[in-house]
MIDOSE-1310 file (N, C-alpha, C; in nm, 2 decimals, decimal comma, always signed):
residues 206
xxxx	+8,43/+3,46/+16,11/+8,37/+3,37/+16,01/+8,22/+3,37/+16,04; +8,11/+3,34/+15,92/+7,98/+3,32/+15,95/+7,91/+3,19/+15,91; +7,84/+3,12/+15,95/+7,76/+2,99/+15,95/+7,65/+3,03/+15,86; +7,61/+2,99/+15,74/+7,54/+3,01/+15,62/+7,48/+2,86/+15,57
xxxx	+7,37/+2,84/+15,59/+7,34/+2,68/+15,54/+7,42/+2,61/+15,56; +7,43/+2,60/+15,71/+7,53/+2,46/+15,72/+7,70/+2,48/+15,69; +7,74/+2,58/+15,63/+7,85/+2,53/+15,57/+7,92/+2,69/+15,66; +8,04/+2,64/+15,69/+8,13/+2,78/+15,73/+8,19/+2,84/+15,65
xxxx	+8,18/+2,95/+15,62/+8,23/+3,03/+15,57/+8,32/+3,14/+15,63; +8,42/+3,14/+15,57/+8,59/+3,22/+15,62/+8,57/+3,37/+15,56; +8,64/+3,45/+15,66/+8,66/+3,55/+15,59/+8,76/+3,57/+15,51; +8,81/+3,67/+15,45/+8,94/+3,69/+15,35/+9,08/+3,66/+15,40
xxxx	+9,17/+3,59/+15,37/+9,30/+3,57/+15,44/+9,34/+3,61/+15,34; +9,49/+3,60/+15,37/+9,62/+3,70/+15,31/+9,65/+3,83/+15,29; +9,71/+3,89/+15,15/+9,77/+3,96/+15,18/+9,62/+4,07/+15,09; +9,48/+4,02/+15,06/+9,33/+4,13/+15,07/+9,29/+4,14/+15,21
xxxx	+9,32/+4,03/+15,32/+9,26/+4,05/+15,47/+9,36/+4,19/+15,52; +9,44/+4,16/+15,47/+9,54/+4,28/+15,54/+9,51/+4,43/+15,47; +9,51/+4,41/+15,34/+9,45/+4,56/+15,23/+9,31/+4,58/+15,30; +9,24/+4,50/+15,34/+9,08/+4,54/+15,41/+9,10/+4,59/+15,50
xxxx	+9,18/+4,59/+15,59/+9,21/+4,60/+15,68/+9,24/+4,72/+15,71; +9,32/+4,72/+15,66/+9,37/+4,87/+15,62/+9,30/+4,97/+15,57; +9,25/+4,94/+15,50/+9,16/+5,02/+15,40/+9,00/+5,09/+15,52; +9,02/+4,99/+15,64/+8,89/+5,03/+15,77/+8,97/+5,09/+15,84
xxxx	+9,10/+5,10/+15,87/+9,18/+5,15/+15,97/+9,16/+5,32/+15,89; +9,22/+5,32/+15,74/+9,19/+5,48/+15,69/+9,11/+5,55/+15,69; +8,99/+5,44/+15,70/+8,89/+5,55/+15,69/+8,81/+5,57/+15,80; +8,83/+5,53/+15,92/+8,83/+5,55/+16,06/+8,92/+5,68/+16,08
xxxx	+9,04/+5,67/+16,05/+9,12/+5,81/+16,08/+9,08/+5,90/+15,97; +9,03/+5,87/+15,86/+8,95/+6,01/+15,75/+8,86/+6,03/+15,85; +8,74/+5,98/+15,90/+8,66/+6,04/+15,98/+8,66/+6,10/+16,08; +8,76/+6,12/+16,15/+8,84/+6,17/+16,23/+8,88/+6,33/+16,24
xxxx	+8,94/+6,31/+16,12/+9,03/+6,37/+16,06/+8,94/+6,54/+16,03; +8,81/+6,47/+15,93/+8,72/+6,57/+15,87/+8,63/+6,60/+15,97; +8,58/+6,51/+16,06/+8,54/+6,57/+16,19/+8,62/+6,68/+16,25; +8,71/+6,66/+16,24/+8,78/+6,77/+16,34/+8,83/+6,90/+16,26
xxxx	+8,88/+6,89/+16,15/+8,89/+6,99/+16,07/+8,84/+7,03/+15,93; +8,72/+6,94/+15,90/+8,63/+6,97/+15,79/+8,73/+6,95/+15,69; +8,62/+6,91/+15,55/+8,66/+6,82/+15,48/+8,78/+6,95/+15,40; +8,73/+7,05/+15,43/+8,84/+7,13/+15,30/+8,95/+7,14/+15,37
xxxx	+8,98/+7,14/+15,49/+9,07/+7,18/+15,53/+9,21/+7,06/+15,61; +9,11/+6,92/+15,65/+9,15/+6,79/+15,65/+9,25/+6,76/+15,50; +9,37/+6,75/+15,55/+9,46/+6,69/+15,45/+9,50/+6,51/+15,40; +9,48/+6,45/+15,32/+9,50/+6,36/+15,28/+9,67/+6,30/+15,37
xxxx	+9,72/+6,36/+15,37/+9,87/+6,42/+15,43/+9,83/+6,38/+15,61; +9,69/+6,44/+15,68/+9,69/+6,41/+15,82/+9,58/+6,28/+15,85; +9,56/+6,28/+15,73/+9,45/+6,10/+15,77/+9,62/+5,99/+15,77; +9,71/+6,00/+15,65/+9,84/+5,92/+15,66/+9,91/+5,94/+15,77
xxxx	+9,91/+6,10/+15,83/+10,01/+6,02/+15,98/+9,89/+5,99/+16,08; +9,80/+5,95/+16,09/+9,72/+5,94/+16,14/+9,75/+5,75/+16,18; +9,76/+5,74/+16,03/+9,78/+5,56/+16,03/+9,92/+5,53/+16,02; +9,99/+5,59/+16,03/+10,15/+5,59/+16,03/+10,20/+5,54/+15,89
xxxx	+10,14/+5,57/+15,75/+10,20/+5,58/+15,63/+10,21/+5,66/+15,58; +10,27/+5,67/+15,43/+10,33/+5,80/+15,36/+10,18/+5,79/+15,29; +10,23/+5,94/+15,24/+10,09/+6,00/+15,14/+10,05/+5,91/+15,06; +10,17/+5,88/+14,97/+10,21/+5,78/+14,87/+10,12/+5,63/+14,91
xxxx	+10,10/+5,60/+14,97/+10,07/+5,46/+15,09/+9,93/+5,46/+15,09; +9,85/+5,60/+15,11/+9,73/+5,62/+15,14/+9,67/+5,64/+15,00; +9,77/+5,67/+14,88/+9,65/+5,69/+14,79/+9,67/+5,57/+14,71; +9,71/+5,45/+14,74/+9,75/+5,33/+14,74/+9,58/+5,24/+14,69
xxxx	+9,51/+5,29/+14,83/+9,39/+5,29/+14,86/+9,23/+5,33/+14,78; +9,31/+5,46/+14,79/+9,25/+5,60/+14,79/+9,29/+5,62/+14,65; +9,26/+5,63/+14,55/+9,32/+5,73/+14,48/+9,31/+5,89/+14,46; +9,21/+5,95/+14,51/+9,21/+6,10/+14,56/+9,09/+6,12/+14,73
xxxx	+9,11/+6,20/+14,69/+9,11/+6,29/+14,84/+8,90/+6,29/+14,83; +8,82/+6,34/+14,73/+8,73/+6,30/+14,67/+8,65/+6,14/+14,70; +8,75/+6,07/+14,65/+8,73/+5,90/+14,68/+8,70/+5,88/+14,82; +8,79/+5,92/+14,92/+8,82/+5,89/+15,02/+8,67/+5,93/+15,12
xxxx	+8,67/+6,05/+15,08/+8,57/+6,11/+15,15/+8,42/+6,01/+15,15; +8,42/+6,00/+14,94/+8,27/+5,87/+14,94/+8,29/+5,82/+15,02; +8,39/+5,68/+15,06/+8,41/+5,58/+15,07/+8,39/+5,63/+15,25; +8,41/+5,68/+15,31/+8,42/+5,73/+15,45/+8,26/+5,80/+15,49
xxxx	+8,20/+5,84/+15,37/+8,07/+5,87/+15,42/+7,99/+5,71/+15,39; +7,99/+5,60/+15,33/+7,91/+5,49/+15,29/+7,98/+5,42/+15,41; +8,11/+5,45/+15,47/+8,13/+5,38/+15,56/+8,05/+5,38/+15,69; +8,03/+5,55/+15,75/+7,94/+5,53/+15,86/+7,78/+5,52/+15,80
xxxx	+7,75/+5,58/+15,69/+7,61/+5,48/+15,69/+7,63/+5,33/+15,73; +7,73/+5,26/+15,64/+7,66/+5,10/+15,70/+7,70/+5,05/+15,84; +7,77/+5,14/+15,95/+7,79/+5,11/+16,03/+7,63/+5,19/+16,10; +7,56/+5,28/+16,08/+7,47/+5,34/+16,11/+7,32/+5,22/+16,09
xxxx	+7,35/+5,18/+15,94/+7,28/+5,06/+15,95/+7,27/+4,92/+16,05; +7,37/+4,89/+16,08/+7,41/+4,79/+16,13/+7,34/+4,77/+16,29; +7,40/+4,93/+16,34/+7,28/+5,00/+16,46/+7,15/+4,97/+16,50; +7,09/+5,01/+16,40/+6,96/+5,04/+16,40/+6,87/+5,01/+16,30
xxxx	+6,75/+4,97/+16,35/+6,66/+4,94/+16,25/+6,55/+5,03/+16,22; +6,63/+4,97/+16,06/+6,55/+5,10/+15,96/+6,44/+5,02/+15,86; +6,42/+4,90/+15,89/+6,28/+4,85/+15,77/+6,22/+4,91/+15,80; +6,17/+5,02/+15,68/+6,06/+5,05/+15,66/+5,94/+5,01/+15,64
xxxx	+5,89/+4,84/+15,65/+5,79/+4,77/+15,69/+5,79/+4,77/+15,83; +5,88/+4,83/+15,96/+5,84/+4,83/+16,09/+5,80/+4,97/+16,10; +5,72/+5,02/+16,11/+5,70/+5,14/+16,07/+5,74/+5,24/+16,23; +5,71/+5,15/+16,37/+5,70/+5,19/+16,51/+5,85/+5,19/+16,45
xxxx	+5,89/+5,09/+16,49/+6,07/+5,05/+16,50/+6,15/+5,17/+16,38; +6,13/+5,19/+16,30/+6,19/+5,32/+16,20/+6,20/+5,40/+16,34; +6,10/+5,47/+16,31/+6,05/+5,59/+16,45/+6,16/+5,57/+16,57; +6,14/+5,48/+16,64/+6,24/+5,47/+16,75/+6,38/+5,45/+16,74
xxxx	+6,45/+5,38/+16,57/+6,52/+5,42/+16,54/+6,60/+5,54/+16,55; +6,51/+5,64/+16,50/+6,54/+5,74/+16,45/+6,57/+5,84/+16,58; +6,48/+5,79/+16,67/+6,53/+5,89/+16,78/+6,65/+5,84/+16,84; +6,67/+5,70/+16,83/+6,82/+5,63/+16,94/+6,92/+5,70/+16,86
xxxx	+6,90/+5,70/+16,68/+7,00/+5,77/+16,60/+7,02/+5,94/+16,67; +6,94/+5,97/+16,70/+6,99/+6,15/+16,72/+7,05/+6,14/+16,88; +6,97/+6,01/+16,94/+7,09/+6,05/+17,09/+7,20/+5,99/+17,08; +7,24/+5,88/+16,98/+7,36/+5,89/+16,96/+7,46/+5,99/+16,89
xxxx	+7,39/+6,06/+16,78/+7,46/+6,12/+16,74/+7,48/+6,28/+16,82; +7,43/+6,28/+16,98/+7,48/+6,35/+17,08/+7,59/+6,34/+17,10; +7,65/+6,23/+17,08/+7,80/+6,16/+17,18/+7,88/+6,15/+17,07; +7,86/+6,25/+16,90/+7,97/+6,25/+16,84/+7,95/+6,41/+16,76
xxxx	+7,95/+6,52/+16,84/+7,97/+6,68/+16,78/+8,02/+6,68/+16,67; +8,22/+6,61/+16,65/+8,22/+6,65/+16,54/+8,16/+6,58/+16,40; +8,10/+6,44/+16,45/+8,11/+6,39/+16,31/+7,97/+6,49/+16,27; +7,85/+6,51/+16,36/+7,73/+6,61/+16,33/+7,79/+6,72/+16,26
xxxx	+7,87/+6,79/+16,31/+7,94/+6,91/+16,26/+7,98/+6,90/+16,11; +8,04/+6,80/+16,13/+8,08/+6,75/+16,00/+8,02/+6,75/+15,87; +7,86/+6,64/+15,89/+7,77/+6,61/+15,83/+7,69/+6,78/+15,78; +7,66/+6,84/+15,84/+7,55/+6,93/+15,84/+7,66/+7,03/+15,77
xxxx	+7,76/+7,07/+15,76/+7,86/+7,09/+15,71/+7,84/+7,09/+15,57; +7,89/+6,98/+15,52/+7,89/+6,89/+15,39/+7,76/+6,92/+15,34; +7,69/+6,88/+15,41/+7,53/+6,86/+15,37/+7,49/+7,00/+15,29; +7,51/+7,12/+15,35/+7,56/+7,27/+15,29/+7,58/+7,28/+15,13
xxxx	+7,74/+7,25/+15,16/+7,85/+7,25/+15,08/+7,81/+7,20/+14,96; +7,71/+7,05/+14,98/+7,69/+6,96/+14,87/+7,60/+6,95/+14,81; +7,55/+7,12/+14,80/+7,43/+7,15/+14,75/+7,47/+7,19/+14,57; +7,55/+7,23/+14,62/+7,66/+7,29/+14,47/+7,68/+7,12/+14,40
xxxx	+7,63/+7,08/+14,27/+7,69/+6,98/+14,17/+7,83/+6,95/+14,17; +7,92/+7,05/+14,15/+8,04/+7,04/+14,18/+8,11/+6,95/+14,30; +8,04/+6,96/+14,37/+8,10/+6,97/+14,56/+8,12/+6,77/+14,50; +8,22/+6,70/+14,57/+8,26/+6,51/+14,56/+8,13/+6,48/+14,64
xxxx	+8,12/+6,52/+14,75/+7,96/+6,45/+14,80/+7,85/+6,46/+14,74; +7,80/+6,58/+14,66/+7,66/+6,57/+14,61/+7,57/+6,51/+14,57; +7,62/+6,36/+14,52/+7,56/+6,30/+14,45/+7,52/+6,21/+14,59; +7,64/+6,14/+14,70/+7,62/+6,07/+14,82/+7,52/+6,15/+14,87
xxxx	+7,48/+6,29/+14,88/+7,38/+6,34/+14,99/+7,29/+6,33/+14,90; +7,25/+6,33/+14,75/+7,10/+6,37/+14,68/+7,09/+6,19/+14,70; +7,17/+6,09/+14,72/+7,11/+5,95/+14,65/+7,08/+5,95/+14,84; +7,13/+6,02/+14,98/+7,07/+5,96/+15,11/+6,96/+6,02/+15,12
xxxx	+6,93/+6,15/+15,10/+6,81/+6,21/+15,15/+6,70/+6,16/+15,07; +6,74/+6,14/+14,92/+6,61/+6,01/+14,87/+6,56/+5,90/+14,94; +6,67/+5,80/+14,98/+6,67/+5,70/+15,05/+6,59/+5,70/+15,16; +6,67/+5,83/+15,24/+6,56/+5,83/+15,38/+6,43/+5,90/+15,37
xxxx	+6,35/+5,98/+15,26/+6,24/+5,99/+15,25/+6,18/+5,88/+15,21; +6,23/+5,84/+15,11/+6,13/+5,70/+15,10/+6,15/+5,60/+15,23; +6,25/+5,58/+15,28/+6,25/+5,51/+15,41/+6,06/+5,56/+15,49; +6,13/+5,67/+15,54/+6,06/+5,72/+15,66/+5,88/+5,70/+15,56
xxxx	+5,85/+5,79/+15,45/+5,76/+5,81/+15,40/+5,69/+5,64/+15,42; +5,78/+5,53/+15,37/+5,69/+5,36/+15,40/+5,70/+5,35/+15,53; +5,76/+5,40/+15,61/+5,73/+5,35/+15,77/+5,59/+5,46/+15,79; +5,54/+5,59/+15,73/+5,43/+5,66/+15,81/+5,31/+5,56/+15,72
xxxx	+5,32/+5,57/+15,58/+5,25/+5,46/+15,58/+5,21/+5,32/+15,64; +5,27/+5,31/+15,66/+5,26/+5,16/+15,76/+5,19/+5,24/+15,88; +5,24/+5,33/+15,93/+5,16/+5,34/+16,03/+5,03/+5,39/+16,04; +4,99/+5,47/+15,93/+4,88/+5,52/+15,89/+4,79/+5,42/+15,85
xxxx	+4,80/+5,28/+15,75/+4,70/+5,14/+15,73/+4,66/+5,09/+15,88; +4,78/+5,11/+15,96/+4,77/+5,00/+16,10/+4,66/+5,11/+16,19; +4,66/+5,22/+16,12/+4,55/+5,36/+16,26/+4,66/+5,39/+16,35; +4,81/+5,39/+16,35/+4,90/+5,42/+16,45/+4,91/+5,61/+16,41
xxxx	+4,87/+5,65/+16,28/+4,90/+5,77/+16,24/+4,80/+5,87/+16,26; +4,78/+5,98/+16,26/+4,70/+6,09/+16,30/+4,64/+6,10/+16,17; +4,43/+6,07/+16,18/+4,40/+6,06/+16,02/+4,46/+6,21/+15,97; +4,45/+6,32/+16,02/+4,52/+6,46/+16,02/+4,60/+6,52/+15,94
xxxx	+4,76/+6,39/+15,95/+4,86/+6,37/+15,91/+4,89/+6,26/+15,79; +4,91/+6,32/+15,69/+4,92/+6,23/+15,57/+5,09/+6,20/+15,61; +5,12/+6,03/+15,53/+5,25/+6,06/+15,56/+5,34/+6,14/+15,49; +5,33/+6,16/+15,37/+5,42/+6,28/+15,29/+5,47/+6,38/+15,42
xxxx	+5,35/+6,44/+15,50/+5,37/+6,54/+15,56/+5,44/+6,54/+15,68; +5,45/+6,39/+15,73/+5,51/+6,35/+15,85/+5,61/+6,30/+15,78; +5,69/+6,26/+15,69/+5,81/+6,26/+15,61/+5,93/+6,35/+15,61; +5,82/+6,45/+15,55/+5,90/+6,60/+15,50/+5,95/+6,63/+15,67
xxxx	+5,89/+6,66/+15,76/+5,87/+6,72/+15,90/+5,95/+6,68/+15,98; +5,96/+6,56/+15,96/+6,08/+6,45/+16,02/+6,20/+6,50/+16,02; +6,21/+6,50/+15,85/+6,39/+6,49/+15,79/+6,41/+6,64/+15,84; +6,30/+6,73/+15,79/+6,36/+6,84/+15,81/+6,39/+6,90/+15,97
xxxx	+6,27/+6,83/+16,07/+6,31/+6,84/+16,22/+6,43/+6,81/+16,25; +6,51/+6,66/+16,22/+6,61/+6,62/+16,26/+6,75/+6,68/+16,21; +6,73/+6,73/+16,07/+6,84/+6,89/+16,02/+6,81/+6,97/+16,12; +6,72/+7,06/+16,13/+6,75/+7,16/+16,24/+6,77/+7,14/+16,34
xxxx	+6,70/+7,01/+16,44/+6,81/+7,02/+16,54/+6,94/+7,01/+16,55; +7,01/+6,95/+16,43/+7,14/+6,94/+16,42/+7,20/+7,08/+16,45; +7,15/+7,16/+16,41/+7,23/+7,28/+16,38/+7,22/+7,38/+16,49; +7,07/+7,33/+16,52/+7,03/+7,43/+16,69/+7,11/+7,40/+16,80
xxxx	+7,14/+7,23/+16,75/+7,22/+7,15/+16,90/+7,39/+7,18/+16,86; +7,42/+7,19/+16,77/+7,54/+7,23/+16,72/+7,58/+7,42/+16,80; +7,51/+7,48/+16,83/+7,55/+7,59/+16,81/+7,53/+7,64/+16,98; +7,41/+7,53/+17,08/+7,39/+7,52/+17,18/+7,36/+7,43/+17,22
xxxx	+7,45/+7,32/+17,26/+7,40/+7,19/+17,29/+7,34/+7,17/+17,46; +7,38/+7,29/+17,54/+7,30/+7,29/+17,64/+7,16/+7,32/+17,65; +7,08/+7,38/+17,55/+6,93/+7,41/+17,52/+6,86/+7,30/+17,44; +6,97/+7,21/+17,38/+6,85/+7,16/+17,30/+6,85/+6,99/+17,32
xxxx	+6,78/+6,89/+17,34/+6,79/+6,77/+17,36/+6,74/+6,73/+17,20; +6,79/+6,67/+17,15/+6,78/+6,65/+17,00/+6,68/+6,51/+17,02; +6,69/+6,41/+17,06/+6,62/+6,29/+17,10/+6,50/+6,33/+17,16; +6,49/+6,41/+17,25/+6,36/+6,41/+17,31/+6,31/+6,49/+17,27
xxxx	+6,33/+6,63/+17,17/+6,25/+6,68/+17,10/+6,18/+6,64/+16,96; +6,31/+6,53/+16,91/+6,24/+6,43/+16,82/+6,14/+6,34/+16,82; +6,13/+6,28/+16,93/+6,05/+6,19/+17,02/+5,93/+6,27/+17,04; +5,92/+6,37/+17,12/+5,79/+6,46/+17,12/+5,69/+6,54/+16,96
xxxx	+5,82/+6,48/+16,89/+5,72/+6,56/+16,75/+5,70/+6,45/+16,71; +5,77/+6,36/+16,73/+5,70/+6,21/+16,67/+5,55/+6,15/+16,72; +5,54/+6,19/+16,86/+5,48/+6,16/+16,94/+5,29/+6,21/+16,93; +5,36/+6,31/+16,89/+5,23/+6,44/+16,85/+5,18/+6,36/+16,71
xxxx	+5,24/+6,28/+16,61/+5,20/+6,26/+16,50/+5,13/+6,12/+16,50; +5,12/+6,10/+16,64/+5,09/+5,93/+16,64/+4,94/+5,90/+16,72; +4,90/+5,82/+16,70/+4,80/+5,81/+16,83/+4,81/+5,69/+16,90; +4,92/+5,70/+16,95/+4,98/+5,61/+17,06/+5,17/+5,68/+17,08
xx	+5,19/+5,65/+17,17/+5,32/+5,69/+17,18/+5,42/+5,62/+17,17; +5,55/+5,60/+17,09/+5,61/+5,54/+17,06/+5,67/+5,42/+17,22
């Protein structure tokens, strides 16, 4: 329950607390699932024994395989949100965000695998994610883009470096390490080489 003006507020009881419920349990084992054997090859069939119901049961939920997937990528964004702070009016705090985000996403291969995967795939119109990946990578350019501004009014940014340019450099830094660290994760420290290009773009150090 949460405390809101005074007054307590309950979460969902009955028999929606239990459908919610369930509905986080699925998509914990979808992520799983497509981690480990990518989305085309991840069967709707092994996220259900996964949770110990029939197919039937999962698409209860779910109504296709498509759905599931949205609903399982919006899921680790808001848990990603929840993490880390991303106002883009803190423009320092974005930045160090972003690096805690790549060393965490050290300590989960497949879901990276996963992501940078998809990310590929969902370049094609066709592909169920495309539209989730064109509406994130907007999202996080304009994120990052208002945090380098911010830093650039405050004199934290290199006059050098406009932020468009420290935007672009960013997103696309943090894609390629994905893929460098994906393919050698003993060569590449994805956090501290993010940290060091951040670092170079600032005049002060994060």
């Amino acid at each position: 329950m949460a405390i809101d003006d005074g007054r307590v507020r309950r979460g969902p009881r009955g028999p929606y607390a239990k459908s919610e419920k369930t509905r986080m349990v699925i998509l914990d084992a979808a992520l799983n699932v497509f981690a480990e054997s990518g989305y085309r090859s991840g069967s709707l069939r092994n996220v259900a024994e996964r949770v110990g119901m029939s197919e039937a049961g999962l698409l209860h939920h779910f109504p296709s395989k498509s759905a599931l997937l949205a609903a399982v990528l919006e899921r680790r964004d808001e848990q990603t949100q929840e993490q880390f702070d991303f106002d883009p009016s803190h423009g320092v705090e974005v930045l160090r965000s972003l690096v805690k985000l790549a060393e965490y996403n050290a300590s989960t291969p497949g879901v990276v695998e996963l992501f940078c995967t998809l990310s590929a795939e969902a370049t094609s119109p066709e592909h169920p994610a495309h539209g989730w990946f064109k509406e994130r990578y907007a999202f996080t350019r304009g994120m990052t883009l208002t945090a380098f501004r911010e830093l650039a009014e405050s004199g934290d940014l290199r006059s050098e470096v406009t932020p468009e340019e420290a935007s672009r450099g960013t997103i696309a830094l943090m894609d390629g390490l994905q893929i460098q660290w994906l393919l050698d994760r003993d060569s590449v420290d994805m956090a501290g080489d993010l940290r060091s290009y951040l670092n170079a773009l600032l005049t002060r150090p994060l």
